[in-house]
C-alpha beads as a LAMMPS data file, in Angstrom:
LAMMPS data file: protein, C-alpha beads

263 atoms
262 bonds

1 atom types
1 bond types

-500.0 500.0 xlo xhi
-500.0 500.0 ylo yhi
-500.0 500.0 zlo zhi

Masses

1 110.0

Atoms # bond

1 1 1 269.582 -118.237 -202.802
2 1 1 268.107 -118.985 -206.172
3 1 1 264.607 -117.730 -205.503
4 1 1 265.941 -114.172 -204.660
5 1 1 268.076 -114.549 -207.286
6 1 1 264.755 -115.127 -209.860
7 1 1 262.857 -112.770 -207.951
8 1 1 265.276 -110.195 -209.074
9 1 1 265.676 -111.288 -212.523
10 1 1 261.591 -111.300 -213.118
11 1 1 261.317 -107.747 -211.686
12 1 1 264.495 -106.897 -214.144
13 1 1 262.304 -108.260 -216.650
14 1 1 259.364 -106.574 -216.026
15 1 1 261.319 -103.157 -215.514
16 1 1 262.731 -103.432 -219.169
17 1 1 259.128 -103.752 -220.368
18 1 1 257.858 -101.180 -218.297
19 1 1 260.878 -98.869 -219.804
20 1 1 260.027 -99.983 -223.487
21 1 1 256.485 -98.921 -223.519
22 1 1 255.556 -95.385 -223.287
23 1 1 253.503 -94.082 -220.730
24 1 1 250.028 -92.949 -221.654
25 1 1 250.281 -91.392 -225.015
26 1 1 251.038 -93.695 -227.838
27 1 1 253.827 -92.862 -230.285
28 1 1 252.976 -91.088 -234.270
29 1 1 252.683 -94.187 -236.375
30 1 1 254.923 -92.578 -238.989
31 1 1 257.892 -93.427 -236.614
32 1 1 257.576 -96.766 -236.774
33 1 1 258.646 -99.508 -233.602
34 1 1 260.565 -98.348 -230.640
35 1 1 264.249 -100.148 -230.434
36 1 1 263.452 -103.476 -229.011
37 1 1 266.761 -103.748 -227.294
38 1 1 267.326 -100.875 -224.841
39 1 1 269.468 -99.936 -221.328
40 1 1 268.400 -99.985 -218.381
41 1 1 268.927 -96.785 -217.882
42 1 1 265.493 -94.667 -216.499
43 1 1 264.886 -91.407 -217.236
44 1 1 262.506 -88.635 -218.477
45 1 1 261.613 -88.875 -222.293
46 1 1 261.632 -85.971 -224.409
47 1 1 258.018 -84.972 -225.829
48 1 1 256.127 -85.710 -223.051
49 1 1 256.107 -89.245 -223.231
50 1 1 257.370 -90.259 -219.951
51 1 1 259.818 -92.243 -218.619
52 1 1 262.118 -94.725 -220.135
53 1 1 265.706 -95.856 -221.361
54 1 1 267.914 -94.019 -222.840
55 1 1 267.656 -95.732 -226.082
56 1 1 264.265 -94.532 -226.138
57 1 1 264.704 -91.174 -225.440
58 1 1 267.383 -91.006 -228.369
59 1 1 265.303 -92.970 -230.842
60 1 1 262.289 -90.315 -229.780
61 1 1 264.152 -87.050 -229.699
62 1 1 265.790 -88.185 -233.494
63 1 1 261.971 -88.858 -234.831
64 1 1 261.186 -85.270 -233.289
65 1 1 264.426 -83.755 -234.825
66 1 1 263.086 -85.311 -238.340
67 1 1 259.595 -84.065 -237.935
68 1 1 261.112 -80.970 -237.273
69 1 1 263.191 -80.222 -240.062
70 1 1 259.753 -81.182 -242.536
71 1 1 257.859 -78.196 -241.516
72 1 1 257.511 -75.577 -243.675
73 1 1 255.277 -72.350 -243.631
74 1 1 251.924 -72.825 -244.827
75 1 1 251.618 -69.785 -246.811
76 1 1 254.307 -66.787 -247.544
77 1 1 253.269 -64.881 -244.965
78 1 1 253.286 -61.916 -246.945
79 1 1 249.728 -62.125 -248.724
80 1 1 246.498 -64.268 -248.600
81 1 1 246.917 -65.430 -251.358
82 1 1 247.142 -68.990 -250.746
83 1 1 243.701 -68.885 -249.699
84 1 1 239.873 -68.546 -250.010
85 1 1 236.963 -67.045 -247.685
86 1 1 234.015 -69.666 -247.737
87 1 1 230.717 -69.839 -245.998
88 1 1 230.470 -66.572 -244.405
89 1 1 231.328 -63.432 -244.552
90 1 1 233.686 -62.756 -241.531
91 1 1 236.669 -60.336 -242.347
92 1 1 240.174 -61.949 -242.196
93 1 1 243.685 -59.761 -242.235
94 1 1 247.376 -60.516 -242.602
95 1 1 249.354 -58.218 -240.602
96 1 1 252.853 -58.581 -239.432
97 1 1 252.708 -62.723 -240.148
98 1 1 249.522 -62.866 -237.927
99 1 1 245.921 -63.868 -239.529
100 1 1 243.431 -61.707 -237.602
101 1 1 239.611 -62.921 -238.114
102 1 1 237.081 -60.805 -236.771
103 1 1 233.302 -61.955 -236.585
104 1 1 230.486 -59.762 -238.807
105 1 1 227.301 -59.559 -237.117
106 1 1 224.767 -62.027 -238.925
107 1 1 227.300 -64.228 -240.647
108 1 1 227.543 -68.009 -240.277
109 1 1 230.680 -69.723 -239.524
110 1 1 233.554 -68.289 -242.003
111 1 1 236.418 -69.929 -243.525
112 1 1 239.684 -68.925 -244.631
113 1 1 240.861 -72.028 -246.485
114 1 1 243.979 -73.142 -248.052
115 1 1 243.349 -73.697 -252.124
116 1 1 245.430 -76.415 -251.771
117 1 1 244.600 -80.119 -250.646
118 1 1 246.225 -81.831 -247.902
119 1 1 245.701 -85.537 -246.894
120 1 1 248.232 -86.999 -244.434
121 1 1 250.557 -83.848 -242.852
122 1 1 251.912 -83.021 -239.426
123 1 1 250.640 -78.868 -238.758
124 1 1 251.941 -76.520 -236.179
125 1 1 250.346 -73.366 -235.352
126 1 1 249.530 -70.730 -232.958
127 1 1 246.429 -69.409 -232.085
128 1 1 244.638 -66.241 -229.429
129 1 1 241.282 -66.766 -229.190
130 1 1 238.567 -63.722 -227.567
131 1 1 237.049 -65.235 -224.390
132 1 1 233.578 -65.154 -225.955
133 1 1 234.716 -66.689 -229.146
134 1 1 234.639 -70.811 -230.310
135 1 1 236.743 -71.523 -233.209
136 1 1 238.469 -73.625 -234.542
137 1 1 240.996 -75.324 -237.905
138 1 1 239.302 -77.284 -240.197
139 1 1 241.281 -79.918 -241.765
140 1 1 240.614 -82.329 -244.852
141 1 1 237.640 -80.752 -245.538
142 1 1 235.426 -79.845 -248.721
143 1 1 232.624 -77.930 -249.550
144 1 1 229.620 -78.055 -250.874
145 1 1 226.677 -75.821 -252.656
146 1 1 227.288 -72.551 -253.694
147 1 1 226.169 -69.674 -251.083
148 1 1 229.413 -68.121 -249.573
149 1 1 232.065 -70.126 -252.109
150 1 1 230.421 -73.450 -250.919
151 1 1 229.607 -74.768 -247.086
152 1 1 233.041 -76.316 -245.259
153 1 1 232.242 -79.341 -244.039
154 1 1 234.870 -82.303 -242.289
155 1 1 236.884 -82.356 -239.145
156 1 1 237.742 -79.603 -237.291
157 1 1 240.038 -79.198 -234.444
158 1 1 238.499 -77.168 -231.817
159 1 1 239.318 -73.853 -230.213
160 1 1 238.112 -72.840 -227.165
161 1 1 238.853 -70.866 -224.084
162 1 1 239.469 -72.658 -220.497
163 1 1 237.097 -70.378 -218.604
164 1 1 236.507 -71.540 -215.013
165 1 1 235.627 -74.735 -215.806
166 1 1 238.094 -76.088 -218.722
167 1 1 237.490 -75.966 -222.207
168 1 1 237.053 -78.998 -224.981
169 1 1 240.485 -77.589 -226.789
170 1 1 242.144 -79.823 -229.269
171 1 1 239.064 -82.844 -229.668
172 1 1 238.084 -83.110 -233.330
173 1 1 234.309 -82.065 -234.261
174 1 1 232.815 -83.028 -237.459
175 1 1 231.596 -79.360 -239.132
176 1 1 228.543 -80.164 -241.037
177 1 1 229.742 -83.454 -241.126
178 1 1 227.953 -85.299 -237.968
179 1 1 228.653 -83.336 -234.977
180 1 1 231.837 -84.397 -232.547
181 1 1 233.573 -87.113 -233.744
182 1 1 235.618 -87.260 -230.466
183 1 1 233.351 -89.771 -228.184
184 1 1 232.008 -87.530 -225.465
185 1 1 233.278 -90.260 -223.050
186 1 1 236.755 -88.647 -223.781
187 1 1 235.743 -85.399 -223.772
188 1 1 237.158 -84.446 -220.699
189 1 1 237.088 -80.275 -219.890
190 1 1 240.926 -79.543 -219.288
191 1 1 242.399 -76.022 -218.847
192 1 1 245.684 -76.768 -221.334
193 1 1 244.462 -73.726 -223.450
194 1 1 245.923 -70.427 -221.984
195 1 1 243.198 -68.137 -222.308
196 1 1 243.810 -64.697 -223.487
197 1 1 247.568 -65.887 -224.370
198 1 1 249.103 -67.832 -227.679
199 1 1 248.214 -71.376 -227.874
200 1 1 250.507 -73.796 -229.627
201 1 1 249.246 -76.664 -231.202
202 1 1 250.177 -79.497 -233.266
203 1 1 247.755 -81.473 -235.496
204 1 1 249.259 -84.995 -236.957
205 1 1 246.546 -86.354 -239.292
206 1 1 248.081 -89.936 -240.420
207 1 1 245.233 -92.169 -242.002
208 1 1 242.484 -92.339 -240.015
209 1 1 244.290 -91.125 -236.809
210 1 1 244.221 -87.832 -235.752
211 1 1 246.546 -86.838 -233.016
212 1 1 246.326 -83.223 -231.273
213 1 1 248.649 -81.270 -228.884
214 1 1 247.389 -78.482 -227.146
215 1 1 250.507 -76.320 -225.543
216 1 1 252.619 -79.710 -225.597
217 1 1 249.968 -81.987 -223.640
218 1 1 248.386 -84.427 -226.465
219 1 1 244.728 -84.448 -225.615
220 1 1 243.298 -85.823 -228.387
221 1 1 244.184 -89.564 -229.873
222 1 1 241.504 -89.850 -232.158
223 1 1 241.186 -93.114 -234.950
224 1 1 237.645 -92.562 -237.012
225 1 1 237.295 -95.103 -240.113
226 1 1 234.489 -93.287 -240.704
227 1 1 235.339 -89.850 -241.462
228 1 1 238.747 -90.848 -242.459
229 1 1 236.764 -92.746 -245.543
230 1 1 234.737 -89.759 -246.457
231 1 1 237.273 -86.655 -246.188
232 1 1 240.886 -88.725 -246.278
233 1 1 242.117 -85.425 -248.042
234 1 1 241.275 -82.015 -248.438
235 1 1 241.388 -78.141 -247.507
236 1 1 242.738 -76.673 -244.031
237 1 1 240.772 -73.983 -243.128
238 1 1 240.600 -70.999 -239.826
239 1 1 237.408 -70.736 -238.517
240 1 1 235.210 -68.117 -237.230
241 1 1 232.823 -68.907 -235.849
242 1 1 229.235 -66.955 -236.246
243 1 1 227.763 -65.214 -233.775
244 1 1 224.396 -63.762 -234.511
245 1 1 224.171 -60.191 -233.771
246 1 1 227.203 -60.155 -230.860
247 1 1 230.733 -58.873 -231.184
248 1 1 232.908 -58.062 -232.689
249 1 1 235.489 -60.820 -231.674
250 1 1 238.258 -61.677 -232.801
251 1 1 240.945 -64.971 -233.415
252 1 1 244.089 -64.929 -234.368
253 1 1 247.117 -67.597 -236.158
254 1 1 250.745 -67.446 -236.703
255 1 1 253.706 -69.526 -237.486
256 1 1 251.364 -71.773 -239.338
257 1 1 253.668 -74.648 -240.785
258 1 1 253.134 -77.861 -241.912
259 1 1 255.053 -81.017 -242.782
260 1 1 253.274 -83.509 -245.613
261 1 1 253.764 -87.235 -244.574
262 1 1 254.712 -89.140 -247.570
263 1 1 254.089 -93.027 -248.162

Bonds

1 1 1 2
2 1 2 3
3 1 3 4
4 1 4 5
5 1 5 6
6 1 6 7
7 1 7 8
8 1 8 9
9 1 9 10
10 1 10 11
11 1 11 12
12 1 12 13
13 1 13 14
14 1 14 15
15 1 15 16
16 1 16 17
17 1 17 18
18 1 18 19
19 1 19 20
20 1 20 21
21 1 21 22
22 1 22 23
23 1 23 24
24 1 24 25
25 1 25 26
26 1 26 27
27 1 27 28
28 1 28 29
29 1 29 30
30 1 30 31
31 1 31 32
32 1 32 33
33 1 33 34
34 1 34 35
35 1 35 36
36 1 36 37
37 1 37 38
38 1 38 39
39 1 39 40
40 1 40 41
41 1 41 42
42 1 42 43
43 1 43 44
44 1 44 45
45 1 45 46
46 1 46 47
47 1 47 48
48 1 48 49
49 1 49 50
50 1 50 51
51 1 51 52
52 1 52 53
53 1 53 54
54 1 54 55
55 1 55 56
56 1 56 57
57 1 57 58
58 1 58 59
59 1 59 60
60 1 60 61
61 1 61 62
62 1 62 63
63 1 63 64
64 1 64 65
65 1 65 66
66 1 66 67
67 1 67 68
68 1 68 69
69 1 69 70
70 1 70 71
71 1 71 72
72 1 72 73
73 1 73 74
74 1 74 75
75 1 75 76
76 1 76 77
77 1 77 78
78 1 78 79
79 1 79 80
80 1 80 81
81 1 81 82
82 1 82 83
83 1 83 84
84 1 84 85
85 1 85 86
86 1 86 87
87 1 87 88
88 1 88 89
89 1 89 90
90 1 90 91
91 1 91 92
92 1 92 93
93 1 93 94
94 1 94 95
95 1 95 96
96 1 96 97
97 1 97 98
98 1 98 99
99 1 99 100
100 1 100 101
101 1 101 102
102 1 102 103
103 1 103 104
104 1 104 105
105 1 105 106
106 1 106 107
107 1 107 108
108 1 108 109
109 1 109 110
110 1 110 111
111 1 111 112
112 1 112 113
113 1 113 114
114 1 114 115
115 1 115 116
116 1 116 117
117 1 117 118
118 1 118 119
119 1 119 120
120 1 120 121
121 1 121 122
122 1 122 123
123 1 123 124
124 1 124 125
125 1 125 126
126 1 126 127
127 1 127 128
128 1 128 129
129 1 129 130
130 1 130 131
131 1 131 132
132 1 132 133
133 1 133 134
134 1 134 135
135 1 135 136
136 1 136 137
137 1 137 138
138 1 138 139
139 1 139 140
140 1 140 141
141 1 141 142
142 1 142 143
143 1 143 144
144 1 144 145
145 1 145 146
146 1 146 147
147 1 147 148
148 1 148 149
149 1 149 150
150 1 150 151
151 1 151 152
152 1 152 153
153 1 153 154
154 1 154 155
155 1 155 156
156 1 156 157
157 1 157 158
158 1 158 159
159 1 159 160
160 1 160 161
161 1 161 162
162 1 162 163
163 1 163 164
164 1 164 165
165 1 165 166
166 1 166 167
167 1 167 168
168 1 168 169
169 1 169 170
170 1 170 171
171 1 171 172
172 1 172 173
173 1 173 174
174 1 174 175
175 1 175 176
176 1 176 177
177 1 177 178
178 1 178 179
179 1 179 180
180 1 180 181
181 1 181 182
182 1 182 183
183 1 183 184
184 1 184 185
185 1 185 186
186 1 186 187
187 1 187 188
188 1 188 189
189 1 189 190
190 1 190 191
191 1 191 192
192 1 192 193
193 1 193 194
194 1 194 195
195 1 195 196
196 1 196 197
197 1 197 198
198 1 198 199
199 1 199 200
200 1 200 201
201 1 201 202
202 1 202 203
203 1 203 204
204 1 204 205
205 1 205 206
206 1 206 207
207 1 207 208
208 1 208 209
209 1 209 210
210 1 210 211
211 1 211 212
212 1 212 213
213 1 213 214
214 1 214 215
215 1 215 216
216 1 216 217
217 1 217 218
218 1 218 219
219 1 219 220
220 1 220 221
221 1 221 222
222 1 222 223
223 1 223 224
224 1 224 225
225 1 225 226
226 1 226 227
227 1 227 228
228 1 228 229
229 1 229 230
230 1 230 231
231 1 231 232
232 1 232 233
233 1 233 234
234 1 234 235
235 1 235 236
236 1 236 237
237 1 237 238
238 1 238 239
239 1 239 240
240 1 240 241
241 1 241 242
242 1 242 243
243 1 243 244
244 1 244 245
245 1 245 246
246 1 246 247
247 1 247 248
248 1 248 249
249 1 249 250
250 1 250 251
251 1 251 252
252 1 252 253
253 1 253 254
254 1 254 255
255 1 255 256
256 1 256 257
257 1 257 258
258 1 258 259
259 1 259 260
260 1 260 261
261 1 261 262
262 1 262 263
């Protein structure tokens, strides 16, 4: 009777740890550690993260009830006012509460940037891309020289349409700043990004981890010393992108809020 009795107790055991870690995507470092002592209750965890106790799913719905409350719009959404074009010389319009970019034939890749500096911040948005157009939202960038109001360069989190084959939606690119940051090992073409339909995503740049949601799916877990020690704060900007003598596209934004983490 006793070994049955320990078999049961280990796989109890091992349960309980199985319940206490999340499955797959880690949790924002901001929140802290999970409660160490939680039921044995198992069930499905708000956010996306799984399956797990009931403590956990309380402890994780209050952090997301917290983050929540922080966010506030990025700009009044009455005028542009709040921001600068740079690098190009796309065309950008507020109409409604919705950004509207449109591409100029012969630009480079535009900016409209925030005149304010942001270094560790949580940012919600929602963004319609044109089938034929890659964009994307810079975020701690800077610029530098002088053509255009100065060449935006840092991470960016990319835009793109699904197509038939998946898109690379929500991995962080370096914009004149090294190319993709985002090892192409992890790269991996997923169809998350509704084409031709608003896109919601959610950007949590904490130190030098980057975490993106694209549509409520976290695809991108990125943690880059690197670029983290070069741009740890700076502008956000909208992208779009140029291209050459095509178009006229278009991308569009709304409900653009964001949440500053303090430390």
């Amino acid at each position: 009777m006793k070994r049955p009795i320990l078999f049961f107790s280990m796989t109890i055991a091992v349960a309980m740890i199985a319940i206490g870690a999340p499955e797959k995507k880690p949790f924002p470092a901001h929140w802290g550690d999970p409660p160490k002592i939680q039921t044995r209750d198992l069930r499905n965890l708000p956010g996306g993260y799984g399956k797990g106790s009931g403590t956990l799913a309380k402890w994780i719905q209050k952090n997301l009830d917290e983050d929540g409350k922080g966010l506030k719009p990025l700009f009044d959404g009455k005028s542009l006012d709040a921001f600068e074009i740079k690098s190009g010389t796309a065309t950008y319009e507020l109409k409604d509460g919705v950004i509207t970019g449109t591409t100029v034939a012969g630009s480079p890749n535009t900016f409209l940037c925030t005149k304010k500096k942001y270094g560790d911040f949580e940012l919600q948005f929602e963004v319609k891309c044109h089938d034929k157009l890659n964009s994307g939202v810079q975020i701690r960038s800077k610029l530098k020289g002088d053509q255009h109001g100065g060449r935006v360069n840092g991470p960016q989190v990319e835009i793109e349409a699904s197509g038939a084959n998946g898109s690379e939606s929500g991995y962080i690119y370096g914009e004149a700043a090294g190319g993709w940051l985002t090892p192409g090992a992890d790269r991996k073409l997923h169809k998350h990004f509704k084409d031709g339909e608003w896109n919601h995503y959610k950007v949590v740049a904490e130190g030098p981890r980057i975490q993106v949601s694209v549509n409520g799916v976290q695809v991108s877990d990125l943690t880059h010393e690197g670029i983290y020690k070069t741009h740890p704060k700076g502008l956000i900007g909208l992208q779009v992108h140029g291209v050459g003598n095509n178009g006229p596209f278009t991308v569009a934004w709304k409900n653009l809020k964001i949440r500053e983490i303090k430390k």
